[in-house]
Every structure is written in C-alpha cells, then in structure tokens.
C-alpha positions in Angstrom: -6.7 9.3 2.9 -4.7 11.5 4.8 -1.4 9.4 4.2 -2.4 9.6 0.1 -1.8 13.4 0.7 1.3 12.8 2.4 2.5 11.5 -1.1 1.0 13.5 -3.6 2.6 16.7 -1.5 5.6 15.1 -1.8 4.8 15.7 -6.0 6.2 12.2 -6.4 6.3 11.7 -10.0 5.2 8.2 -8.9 2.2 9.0 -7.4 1.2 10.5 -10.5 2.3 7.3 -11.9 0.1 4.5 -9.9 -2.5 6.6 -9.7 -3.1 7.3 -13.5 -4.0 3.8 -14.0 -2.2 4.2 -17.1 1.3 2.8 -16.3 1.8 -1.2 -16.0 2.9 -2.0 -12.6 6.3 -3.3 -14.0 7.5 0.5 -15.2 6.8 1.7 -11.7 10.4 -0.2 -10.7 8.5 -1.5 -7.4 11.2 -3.4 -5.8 9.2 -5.1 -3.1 5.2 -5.2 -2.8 3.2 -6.1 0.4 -0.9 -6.3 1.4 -1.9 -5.5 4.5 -5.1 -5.1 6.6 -6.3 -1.4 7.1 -8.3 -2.1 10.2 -6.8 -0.8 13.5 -3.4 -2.0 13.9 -3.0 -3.3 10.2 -3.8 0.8 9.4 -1.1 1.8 11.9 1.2 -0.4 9.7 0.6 1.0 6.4 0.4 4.7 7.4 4.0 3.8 8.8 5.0 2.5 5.6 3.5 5.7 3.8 5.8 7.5 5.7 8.7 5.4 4.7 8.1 6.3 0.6 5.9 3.4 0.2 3.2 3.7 -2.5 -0.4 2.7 -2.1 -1.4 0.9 -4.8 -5.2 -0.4 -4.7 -7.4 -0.6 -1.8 -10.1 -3.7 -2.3 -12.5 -5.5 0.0 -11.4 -9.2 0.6 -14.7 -11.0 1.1 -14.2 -14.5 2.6 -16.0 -17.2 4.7 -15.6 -17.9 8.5 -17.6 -20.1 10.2 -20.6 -20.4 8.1 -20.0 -16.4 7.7 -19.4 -13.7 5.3 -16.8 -11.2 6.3 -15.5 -8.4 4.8 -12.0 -6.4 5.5 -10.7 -3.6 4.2 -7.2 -4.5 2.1 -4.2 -1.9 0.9 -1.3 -3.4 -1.4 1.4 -1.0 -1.4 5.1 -0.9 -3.3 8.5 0.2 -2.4 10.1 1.8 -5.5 13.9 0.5 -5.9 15.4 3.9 -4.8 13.7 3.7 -0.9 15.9 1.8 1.9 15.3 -2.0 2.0 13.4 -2.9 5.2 11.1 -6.1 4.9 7.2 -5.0 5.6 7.1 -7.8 8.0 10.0 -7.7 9.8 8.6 -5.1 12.7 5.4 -7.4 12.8 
C-alpha cells in the first residue's frame, strides 16, 4: 500500500480518477497498460513503476491450475498516463 500513498500525496487528479471507479478506463488517457506479479521480485517491479507515475489500477487474485493444483498469485495491472516518459514495462525485465 505504501506505493498507493506515494500517488495519492502526489494529489494526482488521476488517482482520484482510477480510484473512483467512476471514470471508464479510456478517459484516464492510459497510454500503455501492463500486469505484473506482486510476489517478491514481481513487487519490486511495480513499486519501481509506481515511482515512475504509473497508476495502479486493480489488484486481483489469478487462480490457475499446475500440476493437478490450485494456485493462487497476487496480480497488479497498472497504466502509464500519455504525459509520463515512454519506457516499455518489460524492457528492464
């Protein structure tokens, strides 16, 4: 949670915006959006993309099947807005 501070003390309008659950997703003019894992490393990523004005858009649980298995892992999709530097999400990967 600590890097959803890190926006909202920014007073991003937004922030305000994605997290109203009022706005479509298209008036939010997200240029680029990208899902990541929020377990260890995958958490490092996204905090680092936080940091970068990205904007965290839903966290879910992806439930799938390995090896006769249930897992579960922790998921964030987030959204650069048009006026943030281009730098693909995967490209430090």
């Amino acid at each position: 949670m600590k890097g959803a501070a890190t926006i909202k003390d920014t007073g991003s309008d937004l922030f305000d915006a994605a997290s109203s659950g009022t706005s479509p997703l298209w008036q939010l003019d997200i240029a680029e959006l990208a899902g990541h894992n929020i377990e260890s490393r995958g958490r490092e990523e996204v905090n680092r993309l936080l940091s970068e004005g990205w904007v965290l858009l839903h966290i879910y649980t992806l439930k799938y099947e390995e090896d006769g298995v249930w897992r579960e892992r922790p998921m964030a999709i987030l959204g650069r807005p048009r006026n943030t530097p281009h730098e693909p999400a995967h490209s430090k990967l």
